[in-house]
C-alpha positions as CSV (number, residue, x, y, z in Angstrom):
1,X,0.0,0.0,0.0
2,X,2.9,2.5,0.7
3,X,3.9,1.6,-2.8
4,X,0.5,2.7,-4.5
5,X,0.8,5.4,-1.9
6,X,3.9,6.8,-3.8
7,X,1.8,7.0,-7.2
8,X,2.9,3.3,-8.2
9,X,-0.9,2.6,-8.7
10,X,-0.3,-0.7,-10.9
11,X,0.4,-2.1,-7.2
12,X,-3.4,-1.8,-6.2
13,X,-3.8,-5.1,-8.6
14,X,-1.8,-7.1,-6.3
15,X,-3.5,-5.5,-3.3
16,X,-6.9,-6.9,-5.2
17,X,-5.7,-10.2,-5.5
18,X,-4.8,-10.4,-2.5
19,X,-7.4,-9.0,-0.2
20,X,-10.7,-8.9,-2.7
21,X,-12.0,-12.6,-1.7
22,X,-11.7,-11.7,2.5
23,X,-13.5,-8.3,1.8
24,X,-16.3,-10.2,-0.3
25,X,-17.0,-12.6,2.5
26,X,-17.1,-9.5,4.5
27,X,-19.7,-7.8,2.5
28,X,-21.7,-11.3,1.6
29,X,-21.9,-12.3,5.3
30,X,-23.0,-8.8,5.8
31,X,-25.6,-8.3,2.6
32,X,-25.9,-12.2,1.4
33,X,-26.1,-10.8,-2.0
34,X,-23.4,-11.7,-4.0
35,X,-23.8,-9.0,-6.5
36,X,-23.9,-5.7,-4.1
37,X,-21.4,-7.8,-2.4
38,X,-18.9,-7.3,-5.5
39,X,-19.6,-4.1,-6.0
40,X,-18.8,-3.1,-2.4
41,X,-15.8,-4.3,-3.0
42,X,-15.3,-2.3,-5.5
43,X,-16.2,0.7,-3.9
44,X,-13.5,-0.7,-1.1
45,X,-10.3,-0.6,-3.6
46,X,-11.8,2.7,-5.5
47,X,-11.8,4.4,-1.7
48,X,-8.3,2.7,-1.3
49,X,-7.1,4.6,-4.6
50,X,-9.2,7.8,-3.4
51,X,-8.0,8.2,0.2
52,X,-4.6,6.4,-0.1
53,X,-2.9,9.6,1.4
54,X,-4.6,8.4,4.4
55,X,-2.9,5.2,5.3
56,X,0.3,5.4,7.4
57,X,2.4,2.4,7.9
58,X,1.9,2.7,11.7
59,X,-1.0,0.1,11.8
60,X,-1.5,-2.9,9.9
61,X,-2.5,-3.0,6.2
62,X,-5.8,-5.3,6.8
63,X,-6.9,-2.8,9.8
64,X,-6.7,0.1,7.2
65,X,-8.6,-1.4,4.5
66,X,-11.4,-3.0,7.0
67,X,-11.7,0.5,8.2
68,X,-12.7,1.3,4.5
69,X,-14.8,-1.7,4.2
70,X,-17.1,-0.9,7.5
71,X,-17.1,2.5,6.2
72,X,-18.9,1.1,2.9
73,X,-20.9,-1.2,4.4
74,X,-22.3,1.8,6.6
75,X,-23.3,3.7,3.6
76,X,-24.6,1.0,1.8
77,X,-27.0,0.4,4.6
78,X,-28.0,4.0,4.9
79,X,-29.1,4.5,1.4
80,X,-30.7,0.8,1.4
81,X,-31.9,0.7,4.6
82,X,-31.9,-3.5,4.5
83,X,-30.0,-5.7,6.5
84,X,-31.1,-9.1,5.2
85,X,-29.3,-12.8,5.0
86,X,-29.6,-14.4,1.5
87,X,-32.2,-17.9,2.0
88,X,-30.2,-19.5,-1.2
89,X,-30.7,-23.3,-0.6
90,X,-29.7,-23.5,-4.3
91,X,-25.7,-24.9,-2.8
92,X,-27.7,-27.7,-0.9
93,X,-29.4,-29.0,-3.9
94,X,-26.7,-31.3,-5.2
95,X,-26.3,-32.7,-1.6
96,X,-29.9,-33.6,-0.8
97,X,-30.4,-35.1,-4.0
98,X,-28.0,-38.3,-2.6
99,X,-30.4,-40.3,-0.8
100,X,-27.8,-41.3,1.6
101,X,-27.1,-38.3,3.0
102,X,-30.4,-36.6,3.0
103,X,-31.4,-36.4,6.0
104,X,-28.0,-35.7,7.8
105,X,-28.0,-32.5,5.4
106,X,-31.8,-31.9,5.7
107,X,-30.9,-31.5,9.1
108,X,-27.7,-29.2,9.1
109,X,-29.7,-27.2,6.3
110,X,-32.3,-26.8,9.2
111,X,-30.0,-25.8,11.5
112,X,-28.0,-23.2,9.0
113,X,-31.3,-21.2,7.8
114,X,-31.6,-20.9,11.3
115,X,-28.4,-19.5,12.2
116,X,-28.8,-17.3,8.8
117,X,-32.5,-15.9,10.6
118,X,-30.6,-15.4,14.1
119,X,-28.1,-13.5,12.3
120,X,-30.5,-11.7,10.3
121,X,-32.0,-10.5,13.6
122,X,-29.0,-9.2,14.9
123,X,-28.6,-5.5,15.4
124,X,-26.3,-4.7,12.7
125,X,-23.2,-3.6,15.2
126,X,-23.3,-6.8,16.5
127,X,-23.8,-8.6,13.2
128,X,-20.8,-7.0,11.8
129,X,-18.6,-8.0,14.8
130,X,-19.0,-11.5,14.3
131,X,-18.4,-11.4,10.7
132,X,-15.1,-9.5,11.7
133,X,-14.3,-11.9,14.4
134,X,-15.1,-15.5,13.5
135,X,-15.6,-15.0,9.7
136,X,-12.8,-12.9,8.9
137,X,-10.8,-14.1,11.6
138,X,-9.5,-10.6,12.9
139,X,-7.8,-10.6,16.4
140,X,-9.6,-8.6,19.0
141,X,-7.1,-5.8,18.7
142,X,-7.3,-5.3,14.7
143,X,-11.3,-5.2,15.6
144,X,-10.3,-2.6,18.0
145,X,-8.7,-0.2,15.8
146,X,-11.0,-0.3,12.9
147,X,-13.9,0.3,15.9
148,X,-11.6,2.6,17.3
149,X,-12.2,1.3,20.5
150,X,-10.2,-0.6,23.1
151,X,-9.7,-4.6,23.0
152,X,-11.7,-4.8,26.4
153,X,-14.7,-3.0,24.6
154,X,-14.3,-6.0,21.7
155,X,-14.2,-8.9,23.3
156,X,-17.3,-7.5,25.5
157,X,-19.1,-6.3,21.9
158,X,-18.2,-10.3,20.9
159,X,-19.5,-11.9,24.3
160,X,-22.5,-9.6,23.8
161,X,-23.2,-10.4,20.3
162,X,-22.8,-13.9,21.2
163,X,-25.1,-14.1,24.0
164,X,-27.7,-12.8,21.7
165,X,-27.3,-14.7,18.9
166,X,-27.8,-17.8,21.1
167,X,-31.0,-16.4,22.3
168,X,-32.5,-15.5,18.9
169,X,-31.2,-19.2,18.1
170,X,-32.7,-20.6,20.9
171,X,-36.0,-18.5,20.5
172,X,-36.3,-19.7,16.6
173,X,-35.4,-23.6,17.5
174,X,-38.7,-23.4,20.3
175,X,-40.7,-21.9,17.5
176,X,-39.9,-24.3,14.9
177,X,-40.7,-27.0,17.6
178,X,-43.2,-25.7,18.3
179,X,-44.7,-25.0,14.8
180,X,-43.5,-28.8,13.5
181,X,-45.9,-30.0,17.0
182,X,-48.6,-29.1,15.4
183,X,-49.5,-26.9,18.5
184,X,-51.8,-23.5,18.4
């Protein structure tokens, strides 16, 4: 980055290569849509390119550009206004079709859309620190310095988002019982 920095702007292609396939899980864990997914990232490297006078070698590359990418993802959600999970069950087509392992995956599909609703449900600050966390595998202090908060705040913001997660798990398994009972 210090080398696209320095006007070598060819250099931002290797920065793509390397970094564009984290910051679309990012964005898809964020959006599930694959499309406005891609184009976030876009707008990621094109806010790189815009605001490279910004970054300083003091921090970490990765911390830099997921500051950029939250920033995106913020607007994006402002204009849109949506905070939805894709319900594609198109990727377990293939797999239920094998009658041998229907059921297992019948069952772990269950269990997914689930997760996928429970995530849904999330306020999005808490959304988006799981995604940086256990999806894009940031340590607590990289999480810290794109929140610009301390490491104490994030691994309370990650207990927290935890905790409800569970609950909105928990709450959606009881209702799905409870619907599949038969029950009024």
């Amino acid at each position: 980055m210090l080398e696209v920095k320095a006007g070598q702007l060819d250099k931002l292609g290797i920065l793509f290569e390397r970094h564009s396939k984290s910051l679309f899980g990012f964005f898809y864990r964020m959006t599930g849509d694959k499309e406005i997914s891609q184009d976030l990232v876009q707008n990621v490297f094109f806010r790189m390119l815009k605001y490279r006078h910004t970054f300083t070698a003091e921090g970490k590359f990765i911390t830099w550009m997921y500051h950029l990418a939250r920033n995106v993802s913020a607007d994006y959600f402002k204009k849109s206004k949506k905070f939805s999970f894709s319900k594609n069950l198109d990727l377990w087509a293939n797999r239920l079709s094998d009658p041998s392992t229907r059921e297992e995956d019948f069952g772990k599909e269950q269990e997914i859309a689930l997760l996928q609703q429970a995530m849904d449900r999330l306020p999005a600050d808490k959304r988006e620190v799981l995604v940086l966390s256990r999806y894009q595998e940031l340590k607590y202090q990289e999480i810290a310095k794109v929140l610009n908060c301390t490491e104490g705040n994030v691994k309370v913001k990650v207990h927290r988002a935890f905790q409800e997660l569970r609950n909105i798990f928990m709450k959606l398994t009881q209702e799905r019982k409870y619907e599949a009972g038969g029950k009024k």
